[in-house]
C-alpha positions in Angstrom: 26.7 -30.9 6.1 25.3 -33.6 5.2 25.5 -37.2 6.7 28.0 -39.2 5.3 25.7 -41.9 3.8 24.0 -39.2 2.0 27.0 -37.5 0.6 28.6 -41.4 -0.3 25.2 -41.7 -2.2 25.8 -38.6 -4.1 29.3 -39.7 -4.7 28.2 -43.2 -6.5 25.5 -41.2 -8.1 25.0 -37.9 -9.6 28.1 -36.0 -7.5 30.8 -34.0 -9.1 34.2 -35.2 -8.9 37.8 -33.6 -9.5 40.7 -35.2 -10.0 44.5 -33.6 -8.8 47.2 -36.0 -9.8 50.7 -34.8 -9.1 53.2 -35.6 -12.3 56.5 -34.4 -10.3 56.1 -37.5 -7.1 58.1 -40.4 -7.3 54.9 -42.6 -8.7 53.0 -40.1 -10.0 55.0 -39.5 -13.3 55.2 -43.2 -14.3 52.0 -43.5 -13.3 50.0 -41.3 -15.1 48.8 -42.5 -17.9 47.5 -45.9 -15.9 45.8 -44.2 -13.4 43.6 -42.3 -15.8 43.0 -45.3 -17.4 42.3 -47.3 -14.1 40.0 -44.5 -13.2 37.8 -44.9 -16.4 37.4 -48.3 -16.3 36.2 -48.1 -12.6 33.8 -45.7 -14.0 34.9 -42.8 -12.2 34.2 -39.9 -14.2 35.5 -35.9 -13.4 34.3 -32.6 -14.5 37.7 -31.5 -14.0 41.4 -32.6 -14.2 44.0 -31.3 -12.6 47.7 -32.7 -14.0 50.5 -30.8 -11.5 53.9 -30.2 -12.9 54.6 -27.7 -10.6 54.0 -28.6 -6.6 54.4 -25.2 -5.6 51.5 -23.9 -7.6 48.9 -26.2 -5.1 47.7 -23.7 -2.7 46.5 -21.8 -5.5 45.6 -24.8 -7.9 43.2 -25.6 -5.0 41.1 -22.3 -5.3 40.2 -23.7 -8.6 39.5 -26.8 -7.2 36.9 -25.8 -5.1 35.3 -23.5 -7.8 34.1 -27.0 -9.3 31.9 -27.5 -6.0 33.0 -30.9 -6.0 31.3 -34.0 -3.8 34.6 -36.0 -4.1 37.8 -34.3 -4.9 40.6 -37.6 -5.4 44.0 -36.8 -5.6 47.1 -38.6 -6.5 50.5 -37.8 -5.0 52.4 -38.1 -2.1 52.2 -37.2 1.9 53.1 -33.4 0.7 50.4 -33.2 -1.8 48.1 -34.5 0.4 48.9 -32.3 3.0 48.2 -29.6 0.9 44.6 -31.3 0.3 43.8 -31.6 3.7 43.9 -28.4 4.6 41.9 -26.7 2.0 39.2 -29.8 2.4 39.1 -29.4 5.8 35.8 -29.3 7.9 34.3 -28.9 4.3 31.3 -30.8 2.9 33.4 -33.0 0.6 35.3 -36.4 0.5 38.8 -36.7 0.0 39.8 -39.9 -2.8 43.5 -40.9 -1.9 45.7 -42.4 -4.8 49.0 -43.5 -3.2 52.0 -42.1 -5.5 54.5 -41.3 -3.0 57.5 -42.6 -1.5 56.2 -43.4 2.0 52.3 -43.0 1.8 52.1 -42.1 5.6 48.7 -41.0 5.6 47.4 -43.8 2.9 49.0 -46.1 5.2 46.9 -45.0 8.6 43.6 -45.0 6.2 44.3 -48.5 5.5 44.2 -48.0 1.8 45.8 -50.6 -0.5 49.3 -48.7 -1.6 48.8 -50.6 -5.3 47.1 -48.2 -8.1 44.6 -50.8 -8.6 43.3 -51.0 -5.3 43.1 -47.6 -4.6 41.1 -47.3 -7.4 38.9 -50.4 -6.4 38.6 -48.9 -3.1 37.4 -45.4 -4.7 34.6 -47.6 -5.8 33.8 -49.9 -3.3 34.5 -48.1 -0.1 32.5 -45.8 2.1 33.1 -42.0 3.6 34.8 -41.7 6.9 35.1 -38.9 9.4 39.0 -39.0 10.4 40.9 -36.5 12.4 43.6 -33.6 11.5 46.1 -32.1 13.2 47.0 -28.0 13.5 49.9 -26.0 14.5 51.3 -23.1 15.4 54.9 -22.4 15.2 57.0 -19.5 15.5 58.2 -17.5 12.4 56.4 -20.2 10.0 57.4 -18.7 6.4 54.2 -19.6 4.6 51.9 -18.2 7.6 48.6 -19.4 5.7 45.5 -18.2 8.0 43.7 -20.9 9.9 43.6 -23.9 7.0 47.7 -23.2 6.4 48.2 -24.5 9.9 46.1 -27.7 9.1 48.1 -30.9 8.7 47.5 -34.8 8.3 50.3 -37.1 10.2 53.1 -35.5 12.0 55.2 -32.8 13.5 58.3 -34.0 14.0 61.6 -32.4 15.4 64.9 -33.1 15.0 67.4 -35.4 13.0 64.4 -36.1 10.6 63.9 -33.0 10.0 67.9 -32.8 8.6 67.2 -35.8 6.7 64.7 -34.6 5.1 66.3 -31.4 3.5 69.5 -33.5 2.6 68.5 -37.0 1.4 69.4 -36.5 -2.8 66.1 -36.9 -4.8 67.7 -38.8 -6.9 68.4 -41.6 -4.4 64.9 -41.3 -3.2 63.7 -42.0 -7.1 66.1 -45.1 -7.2 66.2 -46.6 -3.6 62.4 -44.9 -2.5 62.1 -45.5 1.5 65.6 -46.4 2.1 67.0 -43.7 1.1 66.0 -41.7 4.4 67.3 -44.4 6.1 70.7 -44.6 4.5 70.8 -40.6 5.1 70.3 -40.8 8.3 72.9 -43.4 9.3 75.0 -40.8 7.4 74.1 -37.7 8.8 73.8 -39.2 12.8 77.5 -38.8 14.0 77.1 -35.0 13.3 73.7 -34.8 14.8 73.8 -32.7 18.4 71.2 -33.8 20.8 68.5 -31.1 22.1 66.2 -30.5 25.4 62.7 -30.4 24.9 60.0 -29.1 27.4 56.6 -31.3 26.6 53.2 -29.5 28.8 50.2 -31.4 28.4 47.3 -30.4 30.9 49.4 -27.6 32.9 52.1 -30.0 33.5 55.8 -29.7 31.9 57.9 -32.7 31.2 61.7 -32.7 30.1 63.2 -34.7 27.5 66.8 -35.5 25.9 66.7 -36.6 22.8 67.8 -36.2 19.1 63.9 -37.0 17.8 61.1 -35.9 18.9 57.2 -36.3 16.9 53.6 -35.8 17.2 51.4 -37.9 15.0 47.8 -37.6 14.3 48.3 -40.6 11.6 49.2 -44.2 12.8 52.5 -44.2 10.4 55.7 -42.6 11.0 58.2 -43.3 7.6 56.1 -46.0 6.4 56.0 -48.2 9.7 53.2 -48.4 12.0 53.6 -46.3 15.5 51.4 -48.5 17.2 48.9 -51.8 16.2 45.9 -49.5 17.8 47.4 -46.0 16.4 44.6 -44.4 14.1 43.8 -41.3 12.3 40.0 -41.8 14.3 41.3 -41.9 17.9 40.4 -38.0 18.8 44.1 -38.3 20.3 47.8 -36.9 19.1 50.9 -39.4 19.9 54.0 -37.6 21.6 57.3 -39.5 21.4 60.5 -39.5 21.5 63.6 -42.1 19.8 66.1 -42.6 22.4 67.7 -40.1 24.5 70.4 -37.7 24.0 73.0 -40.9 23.3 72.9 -41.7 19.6 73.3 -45.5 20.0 69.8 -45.4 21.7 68.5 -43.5 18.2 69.3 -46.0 16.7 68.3 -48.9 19.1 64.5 -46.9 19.3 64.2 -46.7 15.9 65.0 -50.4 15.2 62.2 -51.8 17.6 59.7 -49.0 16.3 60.7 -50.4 12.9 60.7 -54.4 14.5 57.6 -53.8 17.2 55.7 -50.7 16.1 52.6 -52.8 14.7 52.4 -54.9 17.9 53.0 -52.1 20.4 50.1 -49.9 21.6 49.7 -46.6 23.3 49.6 -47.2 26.4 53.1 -48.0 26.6 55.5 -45.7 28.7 57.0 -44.5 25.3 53.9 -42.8 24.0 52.1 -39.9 25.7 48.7 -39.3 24.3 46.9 -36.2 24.1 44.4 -33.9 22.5 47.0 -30.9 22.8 50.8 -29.8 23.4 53.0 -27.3 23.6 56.8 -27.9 22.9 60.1 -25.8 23.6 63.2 -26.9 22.7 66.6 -26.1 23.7 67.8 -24.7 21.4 65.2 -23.9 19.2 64.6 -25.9 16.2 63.1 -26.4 12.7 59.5 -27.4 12.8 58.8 -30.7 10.4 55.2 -30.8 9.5 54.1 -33.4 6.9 57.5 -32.9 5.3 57.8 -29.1 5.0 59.1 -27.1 6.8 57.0 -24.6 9.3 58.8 -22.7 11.5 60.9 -23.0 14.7 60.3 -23.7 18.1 58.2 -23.3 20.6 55.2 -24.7 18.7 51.7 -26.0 20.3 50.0 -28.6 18.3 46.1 -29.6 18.9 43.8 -32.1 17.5 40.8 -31.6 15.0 38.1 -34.6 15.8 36.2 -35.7 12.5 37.5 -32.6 10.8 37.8 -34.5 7.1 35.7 -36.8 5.1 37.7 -39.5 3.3 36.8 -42.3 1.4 38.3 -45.2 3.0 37.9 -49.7 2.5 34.5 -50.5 4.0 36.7 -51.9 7.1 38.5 -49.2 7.8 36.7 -48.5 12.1 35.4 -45.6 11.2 34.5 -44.3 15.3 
């Protein structure tokens, strides 16, 4: 491996990059055509583009991806296409490039990135490689299965009604009204919701919770609002909470202040429990959330990889 002021030398140098740009998120269509142009203007020049029509080609798309030995591999889509990324770039000799073309941006948002097209680019340019963190999982009956890079992921696990919002919020609302269209299907699908039990063990020690949402981020962003102001991608620790109890009037009352005090809370509040690993039951057993797709059931144990992927990220990201 080398260090990662060598490999950003390479990068601004004579390195080979690739781009994947996904044509099917909510950005990624319109955007297109600017980004390529953005890109070439910057002076950032690829051996190899990689236009996705079809998301559920990417596992594959990525084999060919790799073929190119790339130094910097940038792609453009949302928190699932970057998920993918993550995993096959993981503990791998290469910088990730993040173009923001999603509806929420979780992970561009915990990177610090500027969410406009033109600052991404800029920051392409101007910034520096970082060692950030990943998450990895293991559930039970996950469909995909996917050896030890299929369980990587970037910013959360979560549990719950999210996970029900997720499969049911309409696409097209989510083209029209972006963010706030989970929100709206949430408030719609909460009166139905049943509350569940889950049984938390970090370090030999078993804790029992009531609630109708349950996550674990690696990232600093949760649904494109900040968990906590000293949250990071870099902190070598996962963040176990839960919104509210098994009343769904305290749903929505957690959710509000992590929407109104997530960026000036910290982790060392009562609400967060901070760990490097955790296992998770639930009563009864649920759908597992991670980055958006779904990975299985309950129980599930979820662990952290420290410094696991190079990313380029704004020269004031605290890289640590």
């Amino acid at each position: 491996m080398r260090t990662k002021a060598e490999l950003e030398g390479c990068i601004r140098d004579t390195g080979r990059a690739v781009l994947v740009i996904n044509a099917r998120s909510r950005r990624g269509r319109r955007l297109y055509g600017e980004a390529r142009r953005l890109l070439r203007d910057a002076g950032i020049a690829f051996v190899r583009v990689f236009p996705v029509t079809d998301p559920s080609g990417l596992s594959e798309l990525f084999a060919d991806v790799l073929a190119e030995e790339p130094d910097l591999v940038v792609v453009g889509g949302g928190d699932g296409t970057i998920a993918e990324a993550v995993g096959h770039l993981a503990h791998r000799d290469i910088a990730l490039g993040v173009l923001p073309l999603g509806t929420t941006n979780n992970f561009a948002r915990s990177l610090e990135l500027p969410l406009d097209l033109a600052g991404a680019v800029r920051t392409l340019g101007e910034g520096k490689v970082a060692d950030v963190d990943l998450g990895r999982f293991e559930s039970t009956g996950d469909p995909r299965g996917g050896g030890e890079r299929g369980h990587v992921f970037a910013n959360m696990v979560s549990l719950g009604l999210s996970v029900h919002v997720a499969e049911h919020v309409p696409h097209a609302l989510k083209r029209v009204l972006g963010r706030a269209a989970y929100a709206l299907t949430a408030v719609r699908l909460l009166p139905r919701h049943p509350a569940f039990t889950a049984l938390i063990t970090i370090d030999g020690a078993t804790e029992r919770v009531q609630t109708h949402q349950l996550n674990v981020a690696n990232g600093a962003h949760h649904s494109g609002t900040r968990i906590a102001r000293d949250a990071s991608p870099d902190d070598r620790l996962l963040a176990v909470y839960s919104l509210g109890d098994e009343r769904r009037q305290r749903l929505l009352s957690a959710t509000a202040r992590h929407v109104l005090t997530g960026p000036r809370r910290t982790l060392r509040e009562r609400a967060f429990r901070t760990t490097s690993r955790v296992e998770i039951a639930t009563d009864p057993p649920l759908q597992v959330d991670v980055d958006g797709e779904i990975r299985g059931r309950t129980p599930v144990t979820i662990e952290i990889l420290a410094n696991a992927l190079r990313v380029i990220v704004p020269q004031s990201f605290d890289d640590t």
